[in-house]
N, C-alpha and C positions, 0 to 999 in steps of 0.2 A: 504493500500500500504506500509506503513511501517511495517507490519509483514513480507511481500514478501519480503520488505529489508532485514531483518534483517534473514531471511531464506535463500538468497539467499548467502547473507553475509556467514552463518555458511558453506553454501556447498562448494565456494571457500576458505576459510579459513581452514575447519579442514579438509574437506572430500578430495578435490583434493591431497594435500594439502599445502597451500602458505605461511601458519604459519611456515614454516622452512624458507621458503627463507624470511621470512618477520623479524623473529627474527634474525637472523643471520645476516641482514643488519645492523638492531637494535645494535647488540655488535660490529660488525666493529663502527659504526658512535659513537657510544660511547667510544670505545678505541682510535680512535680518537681524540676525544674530551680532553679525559683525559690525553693524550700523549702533549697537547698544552696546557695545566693547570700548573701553576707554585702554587705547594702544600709549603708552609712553616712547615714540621711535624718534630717531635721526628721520628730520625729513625725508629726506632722499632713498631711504628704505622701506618707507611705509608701503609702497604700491609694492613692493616684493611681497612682502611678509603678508598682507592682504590677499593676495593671489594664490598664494600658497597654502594661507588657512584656509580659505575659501573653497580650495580645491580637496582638506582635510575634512570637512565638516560635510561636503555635497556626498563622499565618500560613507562616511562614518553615517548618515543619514539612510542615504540609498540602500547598503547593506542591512537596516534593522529595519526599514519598511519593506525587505524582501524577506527577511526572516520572518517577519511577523504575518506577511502574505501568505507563507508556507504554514506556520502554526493555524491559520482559519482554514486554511483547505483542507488540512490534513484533518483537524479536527469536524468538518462538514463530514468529508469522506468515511469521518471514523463512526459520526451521526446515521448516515445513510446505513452503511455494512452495518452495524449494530440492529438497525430495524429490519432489517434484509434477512438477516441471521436469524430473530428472534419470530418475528411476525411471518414472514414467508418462507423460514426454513431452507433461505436460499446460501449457500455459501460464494462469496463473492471472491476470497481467496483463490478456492480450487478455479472458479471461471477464469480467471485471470489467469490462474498458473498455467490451462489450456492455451489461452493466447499466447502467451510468451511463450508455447513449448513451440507454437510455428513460426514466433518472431527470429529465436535466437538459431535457428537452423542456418545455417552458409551465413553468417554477419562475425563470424569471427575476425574476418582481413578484412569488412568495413569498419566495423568497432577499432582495431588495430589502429588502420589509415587514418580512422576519424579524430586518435588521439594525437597522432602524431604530427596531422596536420593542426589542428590546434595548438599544441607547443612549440609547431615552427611558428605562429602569425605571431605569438608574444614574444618570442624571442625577437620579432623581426621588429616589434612595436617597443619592446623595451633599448632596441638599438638604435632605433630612431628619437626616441627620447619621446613617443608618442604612449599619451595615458587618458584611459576613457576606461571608467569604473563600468559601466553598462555592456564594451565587450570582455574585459576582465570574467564579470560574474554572471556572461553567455556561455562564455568559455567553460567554466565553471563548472555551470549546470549542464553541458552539453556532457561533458566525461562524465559525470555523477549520474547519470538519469538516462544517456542513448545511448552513447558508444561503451558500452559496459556489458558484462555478462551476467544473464538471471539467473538467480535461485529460482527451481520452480518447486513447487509444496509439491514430496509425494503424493500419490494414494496410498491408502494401506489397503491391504489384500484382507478380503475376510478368508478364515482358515475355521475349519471344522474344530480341530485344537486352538479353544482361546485363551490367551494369557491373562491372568488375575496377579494381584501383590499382595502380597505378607502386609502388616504394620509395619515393620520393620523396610517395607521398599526392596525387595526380595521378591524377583519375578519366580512365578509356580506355574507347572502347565495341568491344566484339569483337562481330561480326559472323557469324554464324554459316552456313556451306556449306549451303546446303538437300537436299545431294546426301549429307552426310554423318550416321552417326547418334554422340549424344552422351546419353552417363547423366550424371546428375547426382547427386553424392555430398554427404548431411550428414550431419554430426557433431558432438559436443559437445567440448569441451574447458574444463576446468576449470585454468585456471593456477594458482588458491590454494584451497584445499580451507576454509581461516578465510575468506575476503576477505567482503567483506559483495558483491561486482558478481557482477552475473549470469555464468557458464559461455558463455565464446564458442562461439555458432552459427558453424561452420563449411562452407559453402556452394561447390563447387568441382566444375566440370564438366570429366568427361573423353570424349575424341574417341575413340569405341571404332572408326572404322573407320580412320585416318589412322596402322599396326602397323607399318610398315615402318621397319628399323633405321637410324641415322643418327650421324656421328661430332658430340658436339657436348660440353658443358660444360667447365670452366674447364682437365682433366686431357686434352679431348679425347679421350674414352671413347664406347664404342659403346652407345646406348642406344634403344628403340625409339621412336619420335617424341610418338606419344600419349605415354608415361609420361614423357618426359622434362618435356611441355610442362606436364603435369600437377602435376609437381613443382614447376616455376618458379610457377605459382599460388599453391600450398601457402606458394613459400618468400615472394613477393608477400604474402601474407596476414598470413606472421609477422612480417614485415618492417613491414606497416600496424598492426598490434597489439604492435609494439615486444616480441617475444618475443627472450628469451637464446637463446642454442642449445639448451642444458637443455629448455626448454620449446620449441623447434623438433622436438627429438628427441620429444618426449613427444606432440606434434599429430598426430608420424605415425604412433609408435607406437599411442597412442591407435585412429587410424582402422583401423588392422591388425587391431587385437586384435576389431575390432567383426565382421569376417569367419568364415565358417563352417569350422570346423575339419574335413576331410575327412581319410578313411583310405587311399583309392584311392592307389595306388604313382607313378601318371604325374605328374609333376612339368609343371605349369602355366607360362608364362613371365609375368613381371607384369603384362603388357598381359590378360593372358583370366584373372589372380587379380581385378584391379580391377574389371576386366566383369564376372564370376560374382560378386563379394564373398565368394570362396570359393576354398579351396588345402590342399594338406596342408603340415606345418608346415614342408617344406623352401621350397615355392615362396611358401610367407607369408615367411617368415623372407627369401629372395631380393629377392621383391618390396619390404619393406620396404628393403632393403638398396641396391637401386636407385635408391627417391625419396629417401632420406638423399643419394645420394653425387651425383644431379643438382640438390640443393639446397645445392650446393658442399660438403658434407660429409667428411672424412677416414673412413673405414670397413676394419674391419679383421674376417672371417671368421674364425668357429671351429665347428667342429662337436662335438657332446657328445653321449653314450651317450642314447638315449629306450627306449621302450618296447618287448619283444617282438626285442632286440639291434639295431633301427636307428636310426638318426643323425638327430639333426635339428641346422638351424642357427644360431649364433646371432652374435654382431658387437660388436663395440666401436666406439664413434662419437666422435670429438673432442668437446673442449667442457666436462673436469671440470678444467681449469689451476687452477682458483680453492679447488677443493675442499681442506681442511686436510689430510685424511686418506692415507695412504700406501698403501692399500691398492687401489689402480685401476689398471689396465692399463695399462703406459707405454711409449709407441713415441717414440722420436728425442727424448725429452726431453720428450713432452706426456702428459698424463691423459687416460683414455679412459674415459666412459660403459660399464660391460658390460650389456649389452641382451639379453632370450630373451621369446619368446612364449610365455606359458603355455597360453594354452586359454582357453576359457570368458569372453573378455572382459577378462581380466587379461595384464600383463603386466612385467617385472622391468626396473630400470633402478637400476646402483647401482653396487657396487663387484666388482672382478674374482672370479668364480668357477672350479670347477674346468674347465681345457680338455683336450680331448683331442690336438687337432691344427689347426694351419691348413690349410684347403683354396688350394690353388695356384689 
């Protein structure tokens, strides 16, 4: 993306072109300047020394309003890709890195030439005692941005053996039953909504035939085997991407909220809400509730008035100790996350709201 920049850069700058009006603001603001300067010279030096700063300043100008051109574009460009990514699921990376893979084909000995010939026109301009900041920082941009060699973003190959990480960041290869069948779930997750890094792709298969319940995590709770093992991934993954609990909490919520909100009464158990990507809000809210507490998590059930006089679920999750604020749901001395799934893709995580009752 910053070759885009800096391509895009040169098209408004030299090609439209903005470099006059950009320079010529440049010697106003510098004459200027130098008209409000009180010089102490030898007469007869003054027009030197004025010529010279003048030519300092239209310099020193010119460069930080093409710097700062490059920081808005780059940061538009970064505007657009972020919506692109998020909203259309479009990767603007990989398109681009297609482009470039027919760009840089045979431009090897024009890249070459093109540098070469621009190092001879400055040497031939610094011999002549000829100085013009605007082909200086063409020049510039031309090596940086066209006559250069692209990285292009692999693909990665999908492989029947997928690789998972240890906590520890210790690749493992899991092998997969050919007797058993496994969906594979992705989602996005955005830890910083400002950050300038890309929205972690999250990538995490679950074992739809493997339902049978089993006594297993740290409380030795009954859980059914697929979603528990499912979970330890989940919690593997936050664990490889050094996520707080906060944003543990929000990975799973996240993938919850991306499920189809059903009206149907019969209440799912988590292993066939994960399978269908689909539950009414008690067995989403449940299911959530599951991967949280196999991801060693403290969880604590509340149910609240919905729609039509029936109840849906919602939980408090450890993990707000750090938070300033008084207003959080506190068990045995610790802050609690209050969490509910709203619908539509959304979902709450904040401070304690109104409860009706805990479920036993």
């Amino acid at each position: 993306m910053i070759s885009v920049t800096g391509i895009i850069l040169l098209i408004l700058i030299y090609v439209i072109p903005l470099n006059l009006v950009i320079y010529n603001g440049c010697e106003v603001i510098s004459d200027q300047i130098i008209s409000e300067m009180v010089i102490e010279v030898v007469e007869k030096h003054y027009v030197f020394i004025e010529r010279n700063l003048k030519a300092v300043l239209v310099t020193i100008h010119y460069i930080l309003i093409i710097l700062l051109l490059f920081i808005i574009i780059r940061f538009l460009l970064y505007v657009i890709q972020r919506y692109l990514y998020l909203a259309k699921d479009i990767d603007v990376y990989e398109k681009l890195s297609d482009i470039l893979v027919k760009y840089d084909k045979g431009l090897e000995h024009i890249n070459f030439w093109g540098k070469f010939i621009i190092i001879a026109i400055f040497i031939v301009l610094i011999y002549f005692k000829i100085y013009d900041i605007r082909l200086v920082v063409f020049g510039i941009l031309l090596i940086l941005f066209v006559f250069r060699k692209y990285k292009v973003k692999k693909k990665r190959k999908k492989s029947i053996i997928r690789r998972t990480k240890k906590p520890d960041n210790e690749e493992i290869l899991e092998e997969r039953d050919p007797n058993e069948d496994y969906k594979l779930l992705k989602w996005k997750y955005d830890c910083n909504s400002i950050s300038v890094k890309e929205p972690i792709l999250l990538e995490v298969e679950f074992n739809i035939t493997n339902n049978h319940r089993v006594m297993a995590g740290a409380t030795e709770r009954e859980f059914e085997k697929n979603v528990f093992e499912f979970s330890k991934k989940v919690q593997n993954l936050c664990k490889t991407y050094e996520l707080s609990k906060e944003q543990r909490i929000e990975v799973v919520l996240t993938l919850i909220s991306t499920f189809k909100v059903e009206e149907e009464k019969e209440e799912k158990t988590p292993a066939q809400v994960i399978t269908a990507e689909a539950g009414n809000f008690l067995s989403l809210g449940r299911c959530a509730i599951e991967i949280l507490r196999a991801m060693d998590l403290d969880v604590v059930e509340f149910l609240v008035p919905y729609e039509k006089g029936e109840t849906k679920i919602t939980f408090a999750v450890e993990g707000a100790d750090l938070e300033s604020e008084d207003n959080y749901f506190i068990k045995d001395n610790k802050k609690y996350y209050y969490c509910e799934l709203l619908g539509q893709g959304k979902f709450y995580m904040g401070h304690q709201k109104n409860i009706v009752e805990e479920p036993r």
